[in-house]
C-alpha positions in Angstrom: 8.9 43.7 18.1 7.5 46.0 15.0 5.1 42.8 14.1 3.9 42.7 18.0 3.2 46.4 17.3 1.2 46.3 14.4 -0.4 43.2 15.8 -1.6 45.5 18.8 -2.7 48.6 16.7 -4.8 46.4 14.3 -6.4 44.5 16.9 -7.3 47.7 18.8 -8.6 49.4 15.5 -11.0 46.3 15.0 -12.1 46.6 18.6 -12.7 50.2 18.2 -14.2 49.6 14.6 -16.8 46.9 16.6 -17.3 49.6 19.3 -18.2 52.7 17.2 -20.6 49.9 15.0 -22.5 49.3 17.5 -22.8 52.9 19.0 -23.9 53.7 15.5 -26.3 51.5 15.4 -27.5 52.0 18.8 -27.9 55.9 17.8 -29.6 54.9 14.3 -31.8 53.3 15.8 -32.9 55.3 18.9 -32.9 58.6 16.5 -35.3 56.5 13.9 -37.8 56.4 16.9 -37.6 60.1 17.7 -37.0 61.4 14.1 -39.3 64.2 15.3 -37.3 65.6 18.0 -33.9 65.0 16.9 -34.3 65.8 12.7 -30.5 66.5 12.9 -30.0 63.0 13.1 -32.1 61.3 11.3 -31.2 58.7 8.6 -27.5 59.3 9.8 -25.8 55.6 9.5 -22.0 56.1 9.5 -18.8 58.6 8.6 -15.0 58.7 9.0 -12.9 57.8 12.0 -9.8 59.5 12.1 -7.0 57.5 15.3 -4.5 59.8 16.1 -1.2 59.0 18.2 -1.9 61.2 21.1 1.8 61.7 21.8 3.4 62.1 18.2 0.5 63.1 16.3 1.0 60.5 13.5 -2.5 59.3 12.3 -2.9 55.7 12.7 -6.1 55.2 10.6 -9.2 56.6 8.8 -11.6 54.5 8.5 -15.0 54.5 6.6 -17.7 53.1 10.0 -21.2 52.2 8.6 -22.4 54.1 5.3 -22.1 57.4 4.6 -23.9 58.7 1.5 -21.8 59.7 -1.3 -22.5 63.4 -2.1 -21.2 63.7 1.8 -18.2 60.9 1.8 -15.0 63.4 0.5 -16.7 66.2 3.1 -16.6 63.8 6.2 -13.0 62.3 5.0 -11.3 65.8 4.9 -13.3 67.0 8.2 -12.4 63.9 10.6 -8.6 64.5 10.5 -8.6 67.9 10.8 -10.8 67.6 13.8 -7.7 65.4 15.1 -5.1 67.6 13.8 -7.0 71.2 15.6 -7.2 69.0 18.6 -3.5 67.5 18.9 -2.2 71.4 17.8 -4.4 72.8 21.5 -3.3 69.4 23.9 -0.7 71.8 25.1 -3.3 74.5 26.2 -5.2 71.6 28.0 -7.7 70.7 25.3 -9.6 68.0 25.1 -11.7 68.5 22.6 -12.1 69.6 18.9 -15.4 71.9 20.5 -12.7 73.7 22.7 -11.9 75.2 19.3 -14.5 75.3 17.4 -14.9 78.3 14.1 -17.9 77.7 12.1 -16.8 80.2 10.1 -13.8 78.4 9.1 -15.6 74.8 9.1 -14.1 73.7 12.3 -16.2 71.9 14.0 -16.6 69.4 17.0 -16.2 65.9 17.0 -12.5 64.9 18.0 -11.5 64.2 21.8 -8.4 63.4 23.7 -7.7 60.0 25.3 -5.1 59.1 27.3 -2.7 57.1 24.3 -5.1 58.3 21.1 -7.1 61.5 20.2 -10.3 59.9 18.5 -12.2 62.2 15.5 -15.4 61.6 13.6 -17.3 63.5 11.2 -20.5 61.9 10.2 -23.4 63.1 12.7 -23.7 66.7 14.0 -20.9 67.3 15.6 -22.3 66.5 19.4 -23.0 63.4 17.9 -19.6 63.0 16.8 -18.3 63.6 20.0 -20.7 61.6 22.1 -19.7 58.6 19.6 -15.9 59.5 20.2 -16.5 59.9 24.1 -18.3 56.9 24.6 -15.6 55.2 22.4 -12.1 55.9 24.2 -14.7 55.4 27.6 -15.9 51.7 26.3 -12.2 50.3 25.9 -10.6 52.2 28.3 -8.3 54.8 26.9 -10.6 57.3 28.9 -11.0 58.2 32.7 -13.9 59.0 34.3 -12.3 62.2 35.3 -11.7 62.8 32.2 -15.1 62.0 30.7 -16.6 64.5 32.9 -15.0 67.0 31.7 -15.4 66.4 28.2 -19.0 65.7 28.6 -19.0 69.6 30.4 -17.1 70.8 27.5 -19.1 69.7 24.5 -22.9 69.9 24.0 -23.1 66.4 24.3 -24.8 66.8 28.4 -28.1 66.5 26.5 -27.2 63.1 24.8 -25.6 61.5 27.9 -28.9 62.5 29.5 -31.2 60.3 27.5 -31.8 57.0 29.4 -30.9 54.6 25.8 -27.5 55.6 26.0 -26.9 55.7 30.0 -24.8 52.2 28.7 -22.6 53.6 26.4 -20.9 56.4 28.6 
């Protein structure tokens, strides 16, 4: 049964691997053609993804998505799972997201939501754009309701993302 298991979570890490690839690249590219109005963004290609059991709070993986240049790589590593840990530590006060308890003065920061099996972080963009990757994420293979995704997208500052017609697909 253990080998089923581990069967499962590495076939749902590669298909959330292939999902956050291609949101990456989706966001690279649309942020490339509007470098002017979105400067936060620009030549952003990749970061960390931290999986988190939703229930126990055991991290499943980190994992390097895209490129991320090096000066910022040990930055993004230490940031993504402490997005997930803040997050699972507030589930119990109905969190949903890291942005629910945000500090910038402590460098805590947005970027981590809640699905319904896995809480999903990522450090690597901004951190709407860390949660619109995450959010659109748990959405695309289905560990996130529609209920659900409302509320996060009311919770975060990622409205203004979900409203730009390129990315209507993704969430």
């Amino acid at each position: 049964m253990e080998n089923q298991d581990l069967f499962i979570d590495s076939y749902k890490i590669s298909l959330i691997n292939n999902v956050i690839s291609d949101i990456i690249i989706r966001l690279v590219v649309f942020f490339r053609e509007h470098k002017d109005a979105y400067p936060d963004f620009f030549e952003r290609k990749g970061g960390f993804l931290c999986l988190m059991d939703k229930k126990t709070g055991k991290i499943i993986a980190i994992l390097l998505i895209g490129s991320v240049p090096v000066e910022k790589a040990a930055r993004y590593l230490e940031l993504a799972p402490e997005k997930a840990t803040r997050l699972f530590s507030h589930i119990k006060d109905g969190h949903l997201t890291s942005y629910e308890s945000r500090n910038p003065d402590a460098d805590q920061w947005g970027g981590a939501i809640a699905g319904d099996k896995f809480i999903y972080a990522f450090s690597g963009c901004p951190e709407d754009g860390d949660s619109f990757i995450m959010t659109s994420t748990a959405y695309s293979i289905g560990d996130l309701g529609e209920g659900q995704r409302e509320k996060i997208i009311e919770r975060t500052g990622i409205k203004y993302l979900v409203e730009i017609p390129e990315f209507n697909g993704l969430l």
